[in-house]
C-alpha positions in Angstrom: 332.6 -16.2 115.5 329.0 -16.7 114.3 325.9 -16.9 116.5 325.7 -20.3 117.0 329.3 -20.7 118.7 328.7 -17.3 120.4 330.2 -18.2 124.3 326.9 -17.7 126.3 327.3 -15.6 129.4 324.4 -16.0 132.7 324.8 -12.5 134.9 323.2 -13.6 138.0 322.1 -10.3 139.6 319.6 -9.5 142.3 317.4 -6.9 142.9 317.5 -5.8 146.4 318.2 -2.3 145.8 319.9 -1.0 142.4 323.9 -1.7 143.0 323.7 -5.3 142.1 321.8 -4.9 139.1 323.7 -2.1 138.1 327.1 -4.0 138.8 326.0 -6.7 136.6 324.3 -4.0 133.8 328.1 -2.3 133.9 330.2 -5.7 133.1 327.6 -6.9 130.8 328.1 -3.6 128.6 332.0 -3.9 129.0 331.9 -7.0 127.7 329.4 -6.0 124.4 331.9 -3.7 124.0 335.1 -6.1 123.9 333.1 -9.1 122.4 330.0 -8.3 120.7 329.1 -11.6 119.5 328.9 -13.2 123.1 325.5 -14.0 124.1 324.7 -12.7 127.5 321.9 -13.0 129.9 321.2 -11.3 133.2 318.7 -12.9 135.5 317.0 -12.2 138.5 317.7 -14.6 141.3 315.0 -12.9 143.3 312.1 -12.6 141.1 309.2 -14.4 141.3 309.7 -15.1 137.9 313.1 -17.1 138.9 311.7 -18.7 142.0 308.8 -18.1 144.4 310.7 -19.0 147.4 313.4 -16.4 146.5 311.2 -13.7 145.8 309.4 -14.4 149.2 312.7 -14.0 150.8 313.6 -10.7 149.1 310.1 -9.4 150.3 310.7 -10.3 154.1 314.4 -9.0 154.2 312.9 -5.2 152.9 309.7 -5.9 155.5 312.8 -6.3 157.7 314.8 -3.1 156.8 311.6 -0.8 156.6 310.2 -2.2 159.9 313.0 -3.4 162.1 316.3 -2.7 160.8 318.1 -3.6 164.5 316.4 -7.0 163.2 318.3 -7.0 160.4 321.5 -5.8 161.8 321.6 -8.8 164.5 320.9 -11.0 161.8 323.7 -9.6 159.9 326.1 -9.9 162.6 324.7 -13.1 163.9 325.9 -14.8 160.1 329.1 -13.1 159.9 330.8 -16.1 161.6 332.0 -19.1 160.3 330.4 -21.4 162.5 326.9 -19.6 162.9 327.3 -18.0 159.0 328.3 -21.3 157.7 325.0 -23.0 159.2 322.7 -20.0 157.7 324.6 -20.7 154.3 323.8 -24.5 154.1 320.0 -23.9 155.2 319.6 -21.2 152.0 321.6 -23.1 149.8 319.5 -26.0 150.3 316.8 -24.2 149.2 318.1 -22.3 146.5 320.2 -24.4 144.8 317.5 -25.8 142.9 316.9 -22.1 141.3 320.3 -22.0 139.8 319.8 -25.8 138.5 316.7 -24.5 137.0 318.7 -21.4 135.0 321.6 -23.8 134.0 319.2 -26.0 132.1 317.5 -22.9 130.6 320.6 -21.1 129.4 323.6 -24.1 129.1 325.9 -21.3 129.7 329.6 -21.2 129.4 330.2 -18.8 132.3 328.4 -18.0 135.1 328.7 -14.1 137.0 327.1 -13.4 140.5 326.9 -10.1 141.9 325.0 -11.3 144.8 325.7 -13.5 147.1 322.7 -16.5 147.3 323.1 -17.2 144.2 327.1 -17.5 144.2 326.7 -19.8 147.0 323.7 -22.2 145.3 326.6 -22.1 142.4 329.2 -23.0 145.5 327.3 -26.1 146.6 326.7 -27.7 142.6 328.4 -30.9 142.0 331.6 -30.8 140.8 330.9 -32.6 138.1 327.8 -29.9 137.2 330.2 -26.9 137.9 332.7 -27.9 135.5 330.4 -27.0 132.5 331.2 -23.5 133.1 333.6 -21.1 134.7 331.9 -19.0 137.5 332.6 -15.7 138.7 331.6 -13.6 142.0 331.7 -9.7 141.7 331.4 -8.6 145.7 329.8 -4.9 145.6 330.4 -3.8 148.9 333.4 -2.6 150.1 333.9 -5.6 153.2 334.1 -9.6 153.0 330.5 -11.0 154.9 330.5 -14.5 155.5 327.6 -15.1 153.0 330.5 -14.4 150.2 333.1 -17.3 151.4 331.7 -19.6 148.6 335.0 -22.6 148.3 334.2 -23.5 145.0 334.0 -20.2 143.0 336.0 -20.4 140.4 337.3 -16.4 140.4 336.4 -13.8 142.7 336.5 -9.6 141.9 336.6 -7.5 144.8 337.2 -4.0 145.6 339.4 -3.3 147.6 343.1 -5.3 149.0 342.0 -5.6 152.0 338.7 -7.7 151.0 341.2 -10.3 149.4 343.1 -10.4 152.5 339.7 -11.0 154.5 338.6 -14.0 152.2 342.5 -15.5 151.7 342.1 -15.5 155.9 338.7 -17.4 155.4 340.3 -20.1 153.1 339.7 -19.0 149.3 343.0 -19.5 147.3 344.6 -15.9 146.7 345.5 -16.5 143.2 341.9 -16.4 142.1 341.4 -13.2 143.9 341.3 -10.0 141.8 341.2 -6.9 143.3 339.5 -4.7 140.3 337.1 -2.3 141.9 333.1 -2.1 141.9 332.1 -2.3 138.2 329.8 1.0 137.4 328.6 2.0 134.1 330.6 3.5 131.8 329.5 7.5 131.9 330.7 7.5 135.6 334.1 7.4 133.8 333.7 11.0 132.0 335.1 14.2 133.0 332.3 16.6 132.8 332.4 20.6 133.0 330.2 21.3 136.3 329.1 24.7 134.5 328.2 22.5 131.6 326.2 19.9 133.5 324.9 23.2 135.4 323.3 24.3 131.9 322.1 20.9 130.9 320.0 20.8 133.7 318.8 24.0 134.0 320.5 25.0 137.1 322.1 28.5 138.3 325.7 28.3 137.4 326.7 30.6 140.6 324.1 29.3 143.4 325.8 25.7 145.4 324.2 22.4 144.0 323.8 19.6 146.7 322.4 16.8 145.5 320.2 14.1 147.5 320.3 10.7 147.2 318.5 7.3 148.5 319.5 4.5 146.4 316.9 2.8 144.0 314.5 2.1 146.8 314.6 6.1 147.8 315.4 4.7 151.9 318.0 6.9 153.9 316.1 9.5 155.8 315.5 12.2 152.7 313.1 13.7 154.1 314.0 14.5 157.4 317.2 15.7 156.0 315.6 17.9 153.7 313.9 19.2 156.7 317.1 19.5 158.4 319.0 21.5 155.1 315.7 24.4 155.5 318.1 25.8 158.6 321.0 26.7 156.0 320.5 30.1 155.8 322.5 30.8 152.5 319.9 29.8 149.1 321.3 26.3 147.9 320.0 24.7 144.8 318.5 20.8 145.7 318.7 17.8 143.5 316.8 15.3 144.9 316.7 11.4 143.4 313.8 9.5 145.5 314.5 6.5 142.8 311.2 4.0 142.5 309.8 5.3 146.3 306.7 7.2 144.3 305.4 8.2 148.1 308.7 9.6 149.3 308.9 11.7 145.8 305.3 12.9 147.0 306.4 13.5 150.3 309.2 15.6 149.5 307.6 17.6 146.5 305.0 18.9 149.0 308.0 19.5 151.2 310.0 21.3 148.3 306.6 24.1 147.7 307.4 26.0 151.1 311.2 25.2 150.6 313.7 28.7 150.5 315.9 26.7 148.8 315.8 26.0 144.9 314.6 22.2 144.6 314.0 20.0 142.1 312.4 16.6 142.3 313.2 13.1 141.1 311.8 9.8 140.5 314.2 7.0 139.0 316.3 8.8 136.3 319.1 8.0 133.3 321.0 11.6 135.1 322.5 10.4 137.9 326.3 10.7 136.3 325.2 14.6 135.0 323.6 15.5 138.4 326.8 14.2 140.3 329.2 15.9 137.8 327.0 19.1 138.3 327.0 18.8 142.4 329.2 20.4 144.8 328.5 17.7 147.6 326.6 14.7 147.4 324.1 13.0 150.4 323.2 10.0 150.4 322.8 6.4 152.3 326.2 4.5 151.7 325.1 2.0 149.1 328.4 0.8 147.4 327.4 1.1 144.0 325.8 5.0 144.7 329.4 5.5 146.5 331.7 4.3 143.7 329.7 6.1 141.3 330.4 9.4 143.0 334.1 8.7 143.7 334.9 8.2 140.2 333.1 11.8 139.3 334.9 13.1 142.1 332.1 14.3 144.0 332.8 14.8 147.7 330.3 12.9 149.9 328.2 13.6 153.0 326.5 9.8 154.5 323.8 8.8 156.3 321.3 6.5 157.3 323.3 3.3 156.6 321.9 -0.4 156.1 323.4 -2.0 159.3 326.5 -3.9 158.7 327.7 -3.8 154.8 326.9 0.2 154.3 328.5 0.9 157.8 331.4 -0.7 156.5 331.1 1.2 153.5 330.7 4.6 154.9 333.8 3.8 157.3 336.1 3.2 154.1 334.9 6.3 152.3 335.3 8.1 155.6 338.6 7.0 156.2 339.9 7.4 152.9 338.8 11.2 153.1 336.3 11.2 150.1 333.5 11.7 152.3 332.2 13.2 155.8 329.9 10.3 157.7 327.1 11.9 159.4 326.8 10.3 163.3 323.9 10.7 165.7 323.9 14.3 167.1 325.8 15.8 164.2 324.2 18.7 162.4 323.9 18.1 158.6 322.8 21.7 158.2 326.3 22.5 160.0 328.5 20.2 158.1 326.8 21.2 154.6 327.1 25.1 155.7 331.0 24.5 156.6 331.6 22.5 153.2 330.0 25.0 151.2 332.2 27.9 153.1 335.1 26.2 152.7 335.7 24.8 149.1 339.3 24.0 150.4 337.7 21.1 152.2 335.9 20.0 149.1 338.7 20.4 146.6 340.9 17.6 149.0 337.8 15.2 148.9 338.1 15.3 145.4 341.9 15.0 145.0 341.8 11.8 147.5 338.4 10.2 145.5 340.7 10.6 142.4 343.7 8.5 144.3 341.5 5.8 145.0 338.8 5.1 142.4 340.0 2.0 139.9 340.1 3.1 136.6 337.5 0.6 134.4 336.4 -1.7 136.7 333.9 -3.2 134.2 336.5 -3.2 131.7 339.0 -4.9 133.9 336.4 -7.5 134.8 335.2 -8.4 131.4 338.6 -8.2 130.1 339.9 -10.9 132.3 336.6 -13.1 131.9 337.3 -13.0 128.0 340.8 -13.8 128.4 340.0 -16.7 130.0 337.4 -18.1 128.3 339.8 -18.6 125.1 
C-alpha cells in the first residue's frame, strides 16, 4: 500500500505521569513493526498545544496530588459511582469533547486509540454518525476498572487483567469487545538479560546487591525519605536511583547520596530503565502500572510505596496479592524488609517465578495485532 492509502492511526495519550505515554509509545512501535506503511500520530490531550482548558486541568490535578493528595483521593472515590461518576463524566465531556472534534478534523483518521480516559470518553459522547468514520479503541493502564473508563460507545476495549473485564461487563459494556491483553510496554521489557551482564554495562560491582529506586516520570513516591530510611541497612548495597524529570528531587538526593555508606548512583530521566531492572535484585518504587508491568515482565521482585490514592492502591494490592511484590504499609520498616530480602534470595527467587506466571507475553503486539486485523 502506498502513502496516500496508508490507514491513518490517532494515539490519544496523556501526559500525567509517563505510563500513558509510554502505553501509547509501545503499541504505536508494535504496530510499525507489523505495518510500516500506516500513518500514525500520538497526541497530547493535555497539552496546551491540544487545548487550554485541558492542560489547565492537568495542572490542577498534580497541584492536587503534590499539595493534598486526601483531596484527590475523595475525589477519586467520590466519581467511582455510577450515579455521582456518571455526573462528573458528562460535565468534562462537555468540555472536552470539542478537543477531540478539533484532532478529528486535523488528522481524518481511520482509528482512533486512548490510553486515557478523558479523551475515550469525549470519543464516547461523539455522534454516532461522527464515530462511525473510525473504529476507536481504549487501552486501560491500570490494573482496576474506575468509573471514568465506562465509556458505552467504545468500539473495543484492552484491559489487563480478567477481572477488569468482569468489572466493566457488570457496568454494562458488551463482553465481546473486551480483550483482556495485558498493559502494552515497550519492547526491551521483553528481553532476557544476564544480571552480571547488565552489572558490567553499567559499571556496577557484580558481587555487591543492586536495589534500584524508582518514582515514575514525575520522580513523586517518597525517594528521599526512603533513601534516608535504606542508610540503616548495615550491609554495603549498591543504589540506582531514577528521579525521572523532578530536577529538584535528583538534587536532593545527590547531596543525600555524598555522605551515603552505600554505593549510589544518580538519575534524571533515562533510555536504562529495562538494563537497570534486569541488573536489580529488588526494585522500589510508587505503584504506577506502567513502572509495575515493566518490572514483572524482567522479573524483578518489587518493594511499593507511596501510592496515588485509589488506581496505584489498587495496583499495589494486585501485585501484592499475586506475590510479585512486598507493599510497604504505615509502620513497616523498609530498611527491615530490604535487609530480609537481600538475606534471603529464596524469597526473591519465588517473586520472580510468580512475575513470570503472570506477565502477558507481547501486549503491544497483541494489541496492534488485533487493531490491524480488524481494520482490513
Amino acid at each position: 500500500m502506498d502513502k496516500v492509502n496508508a490507514q491513518r492511526i490517532l494515539i490519544v495519550t496523556a501526559s500525567v505521569g509517563s505510563g500513558h505515554e509510554k502505553a501509547a509509545a509501545a503499541v504505536a512501535e508494535a504496530i510499525r513493526q507489523q505495518k510500516p506503511e500506516a500513518e500514525i500520530n500520538i497526541v497530547d490531550f493535555m497539552s496546551a498545544h491540544t487545548s487550554i482548558i485541558n492542560a489547565l486541568m492537568k495542572n490542577c490535578y498534580l497541584n492536587m496530588l503534590h499539595f493534598v493528595p486526601n483531596l484527590y483521593e475523595f475525589m477519586y472515590q467520590f466519581t467511582a459511582g455510577k450515579r455521582k461518576g456518571g455526573i462528573v463524566k458528562w460535565a468534562m465531556s462537555s468540555v472536552i469533547v470539542y478537543s477531540i472534534k478539533k484532532l478529528i478534523k486535523s488528522y481524518q483518521p481511520d482509528i482512533i486509540i486512548c490510553t486515557h480516559p478523558f479523551p475515550a470518553d469525549a470519543v464516547s459522547h461523539l455522534s454516532e454518525k461522527r464515530r462511525r468514520s473510525f473504529h476507536s479503541y481504549a487501552i486501560i493502564t491500570d490494573y482496576s476498572v474506575h468509573q471514568m473508563w465506562i465509556c458505552p460507545n467504545m468500539d473495543t476495549y484492552f484491559v489487563a487483567i480478567e477481572s477488569m473485564k468482569e468489572q466493566l461487563v457488570e457496568a454494562g459494556i458488551n463482553e465481546n469487545i473486551i480483550h483482556v491483553s495485558g498493559i502494552p510496554v515497550g519492547k526491551e521489557f521483553s528481553v532476557e538479560r544476564s544480571k552480571t551482564i547488565c552489572r558490567r554495562e553499567l559499571g556496577l560491582k557484580e558481587d555487591l546487591p543492586v536495589v534500584l529506586l524508582m518514582g515514575g516520570g514525575l520522580g513523586l513516591g517518597g525517594m528521599d525519605m526512603a533513601m534516608q530510611q535504606l542508610e540503616r541497612i548495615n550491609d554495603k548495597i549498591q543504589l540506582l536511583i531514577i528521579a525521572g524529570k523532578n530536577n529538584e528531587l535528583k538534587r536532593n538526593v545527590e547531596l543525600m547520596a555524598a555522605h551515603s555508606h552505600h554505593d549510589v548512583n544518580v538519575l534524571g530521566y533515562t533510555n536504562k530503565v529495562a538494563i537497570m531492572m534486569s541488573a536489580a535484585d529488588i526494585l522500589i518504587t510508587k505503584p504506577g502500572a506502567l513502572t509495575l508491568t515493566e518490572a514483572m515482565s524482567l522479573g524483578t521482585p518489587m518493594v511499593l510505596h507511596e501510592p496515588i490514592p485509589g488506581p496505584e492502591t489498587d495496583n499495589a494490592r494486585f501485585m501484592e496479592d499475586g506475590g510479585m511484590a512486598v507493599w510497604l504499609h504505615s509502620g513497616d520498616s523498609l530498611a527491615k524488609i530490604i535487609g530480609d530480602l537481600l538475606r534471603y534470595p529464596e524469597c526473591l527467587n519465588e517473586m520472580r517465578a510468580n512475575a513470570g506466571r503472570h506477565k502477558k507475553e507481547d501486549a503491544a503486539g497483541t494489541i496492534a495485532e488485533y487493531i490491524l486485523t480488524n481494520m482490513q
